[in-house]
C-alpha positions in Angstrom: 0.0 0.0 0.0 1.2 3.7 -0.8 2.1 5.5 1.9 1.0 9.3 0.8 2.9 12.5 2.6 4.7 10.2 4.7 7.9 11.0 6.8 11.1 9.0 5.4 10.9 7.5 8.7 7.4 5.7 8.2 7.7 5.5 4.8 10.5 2.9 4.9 8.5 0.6 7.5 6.8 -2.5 6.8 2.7 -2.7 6.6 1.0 -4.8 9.6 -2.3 -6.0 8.7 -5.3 -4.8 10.8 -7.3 -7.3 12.0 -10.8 -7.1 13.5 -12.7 -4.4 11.0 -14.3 -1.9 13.5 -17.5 -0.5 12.2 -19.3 1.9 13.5 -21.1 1.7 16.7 -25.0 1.1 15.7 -27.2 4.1 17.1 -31.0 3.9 17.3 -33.0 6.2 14.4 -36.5 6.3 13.7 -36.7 3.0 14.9 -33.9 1.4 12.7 -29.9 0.8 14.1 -27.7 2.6 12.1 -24.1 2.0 11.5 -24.0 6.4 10.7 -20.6 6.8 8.7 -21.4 10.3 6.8 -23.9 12.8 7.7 -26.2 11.6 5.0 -27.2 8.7 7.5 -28.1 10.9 10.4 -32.0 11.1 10.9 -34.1 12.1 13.9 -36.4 14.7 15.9 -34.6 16.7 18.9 -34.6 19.3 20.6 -32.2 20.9 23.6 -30.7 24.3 25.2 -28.1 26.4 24.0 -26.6 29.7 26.4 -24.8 32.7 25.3 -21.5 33.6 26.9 -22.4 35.7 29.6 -25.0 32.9 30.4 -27.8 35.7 30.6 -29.6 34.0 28.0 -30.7 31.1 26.7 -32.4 29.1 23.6 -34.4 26.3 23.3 -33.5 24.4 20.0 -35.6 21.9 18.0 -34.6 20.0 14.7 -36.1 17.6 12.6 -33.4 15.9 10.0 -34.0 13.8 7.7 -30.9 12.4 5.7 -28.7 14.8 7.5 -31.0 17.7 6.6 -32.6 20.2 8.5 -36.3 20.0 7.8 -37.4 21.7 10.4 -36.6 24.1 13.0 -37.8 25.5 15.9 -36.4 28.2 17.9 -37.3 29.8 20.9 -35.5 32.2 23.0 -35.3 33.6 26.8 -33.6 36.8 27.5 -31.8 39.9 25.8 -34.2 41.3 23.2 -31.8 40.6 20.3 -32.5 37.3 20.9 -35.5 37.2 19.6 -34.2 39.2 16.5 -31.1 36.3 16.1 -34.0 34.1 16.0 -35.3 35.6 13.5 -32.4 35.2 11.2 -31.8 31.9 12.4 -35.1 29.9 11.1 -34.4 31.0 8.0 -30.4 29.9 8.3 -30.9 26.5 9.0 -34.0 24.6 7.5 -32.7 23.0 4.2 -28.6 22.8 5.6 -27.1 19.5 6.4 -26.4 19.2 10.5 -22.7 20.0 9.4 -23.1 23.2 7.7 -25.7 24.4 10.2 -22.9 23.4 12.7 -20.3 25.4 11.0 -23.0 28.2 10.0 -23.3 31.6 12.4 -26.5 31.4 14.2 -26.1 35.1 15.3 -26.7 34.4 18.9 -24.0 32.9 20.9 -27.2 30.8 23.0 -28.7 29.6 19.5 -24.9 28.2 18.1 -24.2 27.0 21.3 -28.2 25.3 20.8 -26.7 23.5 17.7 -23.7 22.3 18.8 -25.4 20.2 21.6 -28.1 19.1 19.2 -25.2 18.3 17.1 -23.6 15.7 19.3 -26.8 14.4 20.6 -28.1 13.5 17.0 -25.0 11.9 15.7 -24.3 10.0 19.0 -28.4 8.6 18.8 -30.0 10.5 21.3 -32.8 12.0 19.7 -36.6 11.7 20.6 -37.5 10.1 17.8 -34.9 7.6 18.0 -37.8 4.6 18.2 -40.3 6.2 16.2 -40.5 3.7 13.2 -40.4 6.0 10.3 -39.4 9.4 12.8 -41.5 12.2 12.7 -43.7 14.2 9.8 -42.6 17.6 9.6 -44.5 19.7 11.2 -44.2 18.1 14.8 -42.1 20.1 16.3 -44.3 22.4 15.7 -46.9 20.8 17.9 -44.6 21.0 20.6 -46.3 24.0 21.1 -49.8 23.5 21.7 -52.8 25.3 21.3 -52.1 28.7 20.6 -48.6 28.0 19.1 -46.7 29.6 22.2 -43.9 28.8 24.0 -44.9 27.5 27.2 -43.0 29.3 29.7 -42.8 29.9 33.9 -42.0 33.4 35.4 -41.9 32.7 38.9 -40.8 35.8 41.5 -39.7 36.0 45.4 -38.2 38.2 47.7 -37.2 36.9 51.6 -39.7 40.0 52.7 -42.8 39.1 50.8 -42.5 35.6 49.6 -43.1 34.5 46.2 -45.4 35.2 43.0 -46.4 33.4 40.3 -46.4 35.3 37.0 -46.9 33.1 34.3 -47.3 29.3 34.1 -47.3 26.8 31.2 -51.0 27.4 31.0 -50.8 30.9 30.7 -50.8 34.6 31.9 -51.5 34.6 35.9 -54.2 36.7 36.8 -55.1 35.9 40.4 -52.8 34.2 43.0 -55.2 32.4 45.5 -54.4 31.9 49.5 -55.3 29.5 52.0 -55.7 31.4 56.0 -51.8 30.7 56.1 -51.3 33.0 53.1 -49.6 29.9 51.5 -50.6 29.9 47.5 -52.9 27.2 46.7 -54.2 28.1 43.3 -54.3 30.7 40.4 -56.5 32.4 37.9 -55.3 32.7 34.6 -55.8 33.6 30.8 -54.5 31.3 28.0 -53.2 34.1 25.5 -53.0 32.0 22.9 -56.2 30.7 22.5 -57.3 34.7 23.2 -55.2 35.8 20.3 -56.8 32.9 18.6 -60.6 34.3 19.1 -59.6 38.1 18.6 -57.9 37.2 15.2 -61.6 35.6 13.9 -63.5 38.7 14.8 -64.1 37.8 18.4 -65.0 40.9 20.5 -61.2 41.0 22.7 -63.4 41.8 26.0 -65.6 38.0 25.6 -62.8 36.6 23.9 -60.6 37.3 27.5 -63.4 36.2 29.7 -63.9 32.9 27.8 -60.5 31.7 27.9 -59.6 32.5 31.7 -59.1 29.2 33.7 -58.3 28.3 36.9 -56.1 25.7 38.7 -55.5 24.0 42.0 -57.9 24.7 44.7 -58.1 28.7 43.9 -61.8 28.5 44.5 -60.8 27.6 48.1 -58.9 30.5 48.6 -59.7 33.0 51.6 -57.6 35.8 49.8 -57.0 36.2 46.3 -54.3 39.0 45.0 -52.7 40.2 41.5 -49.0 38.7 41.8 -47.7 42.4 40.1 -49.4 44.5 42.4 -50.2 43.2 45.6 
């Protein structure tokens, strides 16, 4: 065998056999083992966090890839405003890039890179959500990772030592009403699902009905001795 750019040194050696052929290790993907030996092979749904430098923001990351293409892509931010705006740019970056380029590619936003490269290694090494899912996932499911309303579902919780904590928005929505038990402990909330409200408002909807029909509660609010609004009181 030719021994191309060699040193002299290594040149002038003799050639050992190998013995055993090591293949790749087999990772699950869309319920199939794959032996994944060029990008081309790499299918699957994930999704995972990504932080800028300073760590005072972060992004939540979802891909579908199918043949070692981004299909689809989902991204959702938390913190500085020009997050939202490297967002922006980044949907429209990666969908139709293989995992490498988008890899390689600048997402804008040190959280949203940083998003990539641990969806990187978690797609190649196998660890995807979809990595049993016979066939994977249509496009358009990470979508539905949203829910009704296509939000992000996000908590904004508050507390100071003085005056105890405050919900401000749950999964389900924006918190209206914080309800307390006769130990001013919180043991329910009021809130309004702005999606679905958005929703209603958009289809001609008058906004003051389509509020009231889409405020909810949870827990045991009804119980409450003392209800108060978690920004004011």
């Amino acid at each position: 065998m030719s021994c191309e750019k060699c040193t002299p040194h290594i040149a002038n050696m003799c050639s050992v056999c190998k013995g055993a052929k090591h293949q790749p290790a087999p990772i699950p993907e869309e319920g199939k083992w794959v032996c994944a030996k060029e990008i081309k092979d790499i299918s699957g749904l994930t999704h995972g966090i990504g932080w800028c430098a300073p760590q005072q923001g972060a992004c939540k990351l979802t891909l579908n890839i199918k043949n070692g293409v981004i299909k689809e892509a989902l991204v959702e931010t938390l913190g500085c405003s020009g997050m939202t705006h490297s967002a922006a740019m980044a949907a429209e970056i990666l969908t139709g890039k293989t995992i490498l380029e988008a890899l390689n590619s600048d997402l804008v936003c040190d959280a949203i890179n940083t998003a990539m490269r641990e969806l990187f290694l978690q797609i190649v090494y196998g660890r995807s959500q979809s990595a049993f899912s016979e066939g994977g996932l249509t496009i358009g499911a990470g979508l539905e990772d949203l829910g009704k309303g296509l939000r992000s579902q996000i908590g904004t919780m508050y507390a100071t030592e003085a005056k105890g904590p405050r919900y401000l928005e749950m999964a389900e929505g924006y918190v209206l009403e914080v309800g307390l038990d006769k130990n001013n402990e919180i043991i329910g909330y009021k809130f309004v699902n702005l999606g679905k409200m958005m929703d209603a408002i958009k289809k001609g909807e008058d906004p003051k009905l389509a509020y009231e029909k889409n405020i909810s509660k949870y827990g045991r609010y009804d119980e409450a001795v003392k209800k108060i609004d978690p920004r004011k009181e």
